[in-house]
C-alpha positions in Angstrom: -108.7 -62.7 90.5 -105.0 -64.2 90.2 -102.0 -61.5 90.3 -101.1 -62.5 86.6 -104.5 -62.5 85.4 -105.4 -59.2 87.3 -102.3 -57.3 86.3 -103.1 -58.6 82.5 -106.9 -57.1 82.5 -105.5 -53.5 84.2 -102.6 -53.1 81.0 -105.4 -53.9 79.0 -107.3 -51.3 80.1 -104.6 -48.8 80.0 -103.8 -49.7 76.2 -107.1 -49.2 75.8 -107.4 -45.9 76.9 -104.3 -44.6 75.2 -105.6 -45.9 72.0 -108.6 -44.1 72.7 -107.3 -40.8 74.0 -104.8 -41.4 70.7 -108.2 -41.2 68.1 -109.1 -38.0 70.4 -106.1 -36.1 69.7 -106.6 -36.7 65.8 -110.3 -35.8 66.0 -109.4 -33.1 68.0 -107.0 -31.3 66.0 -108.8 -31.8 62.5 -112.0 -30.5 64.6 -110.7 -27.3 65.3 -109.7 -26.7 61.6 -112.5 -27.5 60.3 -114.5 -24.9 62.7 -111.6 -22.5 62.0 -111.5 -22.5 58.0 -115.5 -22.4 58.5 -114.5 -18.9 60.2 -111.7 -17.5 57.7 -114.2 -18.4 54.7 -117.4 -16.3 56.6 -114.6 -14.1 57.4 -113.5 -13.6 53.3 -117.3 -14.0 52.4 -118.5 -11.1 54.9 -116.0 -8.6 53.2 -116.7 -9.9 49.4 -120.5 -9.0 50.2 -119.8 -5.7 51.9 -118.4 -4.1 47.8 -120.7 -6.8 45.9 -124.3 -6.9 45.6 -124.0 -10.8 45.6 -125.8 -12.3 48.1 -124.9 -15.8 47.1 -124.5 -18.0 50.4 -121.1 -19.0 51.9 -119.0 -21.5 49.8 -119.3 -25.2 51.0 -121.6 -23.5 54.2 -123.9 -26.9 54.3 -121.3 -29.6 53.7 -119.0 -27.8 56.7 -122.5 -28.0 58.1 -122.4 -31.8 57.8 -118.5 -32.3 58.7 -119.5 -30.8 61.4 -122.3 -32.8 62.9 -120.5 -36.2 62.0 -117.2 -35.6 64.0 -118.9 -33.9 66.8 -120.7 -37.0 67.2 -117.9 -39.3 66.8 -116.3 -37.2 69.0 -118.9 -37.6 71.8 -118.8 -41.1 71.2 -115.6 -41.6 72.0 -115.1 -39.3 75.0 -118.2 -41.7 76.0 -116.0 -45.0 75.7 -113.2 -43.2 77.0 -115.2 -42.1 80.0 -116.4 -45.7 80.5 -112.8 -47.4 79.9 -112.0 -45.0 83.3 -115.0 -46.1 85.2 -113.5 -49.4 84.6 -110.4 -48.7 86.0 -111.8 -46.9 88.4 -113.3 -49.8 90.0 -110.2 -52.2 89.3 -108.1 -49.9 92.1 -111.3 -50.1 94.4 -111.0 -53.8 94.5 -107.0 -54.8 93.7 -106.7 -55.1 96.8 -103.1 -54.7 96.7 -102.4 -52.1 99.1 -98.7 -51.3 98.1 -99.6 -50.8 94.5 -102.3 -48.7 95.1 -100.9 -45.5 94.3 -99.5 -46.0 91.7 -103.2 -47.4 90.3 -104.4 -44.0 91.6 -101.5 -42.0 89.9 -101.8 -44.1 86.3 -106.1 -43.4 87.0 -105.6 -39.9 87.9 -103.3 -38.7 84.8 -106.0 -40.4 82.4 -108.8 -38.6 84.0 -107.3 -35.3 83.2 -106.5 -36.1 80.3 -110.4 -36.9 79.7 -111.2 -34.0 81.2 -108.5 -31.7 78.8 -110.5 -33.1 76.0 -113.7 -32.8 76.7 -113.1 -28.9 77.7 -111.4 -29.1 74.2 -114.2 -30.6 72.2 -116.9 -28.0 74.0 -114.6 -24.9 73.5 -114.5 -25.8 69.9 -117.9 -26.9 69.2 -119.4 -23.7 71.0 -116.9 -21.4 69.1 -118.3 -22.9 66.0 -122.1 -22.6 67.0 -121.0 -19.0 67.6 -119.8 -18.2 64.2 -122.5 -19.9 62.5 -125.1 -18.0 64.6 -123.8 -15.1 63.5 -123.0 -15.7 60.0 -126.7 -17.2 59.6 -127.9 -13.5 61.1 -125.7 -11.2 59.1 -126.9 -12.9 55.8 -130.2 -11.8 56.8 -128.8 -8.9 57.7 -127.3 -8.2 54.2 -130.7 -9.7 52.5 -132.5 -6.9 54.1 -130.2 -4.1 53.0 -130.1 -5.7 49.9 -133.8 -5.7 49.2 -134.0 -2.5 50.9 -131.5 -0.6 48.2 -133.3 -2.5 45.3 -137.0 -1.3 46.3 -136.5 2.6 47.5 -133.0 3.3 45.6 -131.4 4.2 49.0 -128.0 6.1 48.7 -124.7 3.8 48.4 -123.2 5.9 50.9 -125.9 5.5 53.6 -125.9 2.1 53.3 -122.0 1.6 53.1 -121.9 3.6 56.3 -125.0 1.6 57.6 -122.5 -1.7 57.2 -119.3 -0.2 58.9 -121.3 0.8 62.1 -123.3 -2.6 61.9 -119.9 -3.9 61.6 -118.2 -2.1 64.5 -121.2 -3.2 66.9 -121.1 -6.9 65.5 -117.6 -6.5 66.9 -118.1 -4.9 70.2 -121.2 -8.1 70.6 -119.0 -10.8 69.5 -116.0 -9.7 72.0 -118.1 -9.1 74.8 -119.8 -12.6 74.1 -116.2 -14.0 74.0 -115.3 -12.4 77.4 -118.2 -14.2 78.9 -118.0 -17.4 77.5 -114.1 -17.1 79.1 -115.3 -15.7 82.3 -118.3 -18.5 82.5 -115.5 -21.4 81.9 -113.1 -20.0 84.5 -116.3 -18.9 86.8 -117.3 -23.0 86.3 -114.1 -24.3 87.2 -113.6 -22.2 90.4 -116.9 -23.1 91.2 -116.3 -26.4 91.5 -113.5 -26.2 93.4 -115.0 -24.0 95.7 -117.6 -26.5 95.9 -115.3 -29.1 97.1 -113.9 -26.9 99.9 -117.2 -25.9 100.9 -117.8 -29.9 101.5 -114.7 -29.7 103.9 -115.0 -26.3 105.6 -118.9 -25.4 106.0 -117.8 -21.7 106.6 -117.0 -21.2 103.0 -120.7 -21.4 101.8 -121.5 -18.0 103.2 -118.6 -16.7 100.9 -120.1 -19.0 97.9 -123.3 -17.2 98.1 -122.1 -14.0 98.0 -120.3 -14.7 94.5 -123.1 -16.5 93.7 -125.4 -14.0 94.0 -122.9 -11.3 92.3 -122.1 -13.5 89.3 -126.1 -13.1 88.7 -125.5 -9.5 88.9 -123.1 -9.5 86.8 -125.0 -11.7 84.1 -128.4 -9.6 84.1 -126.4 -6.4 83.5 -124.0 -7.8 80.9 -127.6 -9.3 78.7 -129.4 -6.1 79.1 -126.5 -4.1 77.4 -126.3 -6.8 74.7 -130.1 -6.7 74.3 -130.6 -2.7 74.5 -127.4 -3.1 71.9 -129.5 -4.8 69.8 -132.5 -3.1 69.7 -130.6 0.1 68.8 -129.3 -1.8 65.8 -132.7 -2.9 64.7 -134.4 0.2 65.1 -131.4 2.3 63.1 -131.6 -0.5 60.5 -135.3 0.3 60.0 -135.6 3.4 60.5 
């Protein structure tokens, strides 16, 4: 490949990937307000329902459905293309053969890489946050069916049931925080992991130490999911009882 020729198809590459990583940042951004007014509104419509006997469902709750779907997929697809635009240059600073420019090739490779990799922990974040809320709002609708259709068949006491809702409340809280802190601590868990992973690769001795947290990260898991679950089967059997 000639120098003029070779150095033209590398700056193509690199416009390409800032034009890509440019459509990421928009995505991005209107992403994450889209999954955070989907929150505020189940936010507004979880205390409307909690002094109305309306059950009607959340406002615009299938077409943030849709919204949703479309730019996590056009989202994907272009941290796909972006990936592969990398690859590319990738394998142009394998084979430049041009031993004084390489690191600068390796710097210019290195800072789009992390960029990748800073929007793709992005787009998950996001995307999981919203699963999370949607999960939840999907099971407190239930929720408030049941009571609904409880208080209109037996004439149960407003007071009992408005008390019912401020403990199923506080425990929906307590659930969703501790959730939270283990989504956080499974990210950060991930990411030391990995590089723990790498130094393991180097220095064999660190595997016996990799086990250990291994092995107490499980720990830590099985405990944390049999509180939620024995949390939840208290809930059930107060709400039915």
């Amino acid at each position: 490949m000639a120098a003029g020729s070779s150095s033209n198809y590398w700056e193509d590459l690199r416009k390409q990937a800032r034009q890509l990583e440019n459509e990421l940042d928009l995505k991005l951004v209107s992403f994450s307000k889209l999954c955070t007014s989907y929150s505020h509104s189940s936010a507004r419509e979880g205390r409307r329902d909690r002094y109305s006997s309306d059950t009607t469902p959340l406002l615009n709750g299938s077409s943030q459905d849709r919204m949703f779907e479309t730019m996590a997929v056009e989202i994907e697809q272009l941290l796909g293309r972006l990936t592969g635009i990398n690859d590319k240059m990738a394998e142009y600073t394998n084979s430049a053969g041009v031993p004084s420019l390489n690191a600068a090739l390796m710097h210019t490779l290195q800072r789009h890489r992390d960029i990748l990799q800073d929007y793709t922990h992005e787009f998950h974040k996001t995307k999981t946050n919203f699963l999370a809320v949607r999960e939840r709002e999907n099971l407190l609708g239930s929720v408030r069916k049941d009571i609904e259709s409880y208080k209109s068949g037996s004439g149960v006491n407003n007071r009992r049931t408005e008390l019912f809702l401020k403990e199923h409340e506080h425990l929906r809280n307590i659930a969703m925080a501790t959730k939270e802190n283990m989504t956080s601590q499974r990210g950060i868990l991930k990411s030391i992991q990995s590089k723990m992973n790498t130094l393991a690769n180097r220095f064999p001795a660190v595997n016996n130490l990799i086990q250990r947290i291994n092995l107490r990260k499980r720990r830590d898991s099985l405990i944390l999911g049999g509180v939620i679950g024995i949390c939840t089967i208290l809930l059930l059997l107060y709400a039915f009882h």
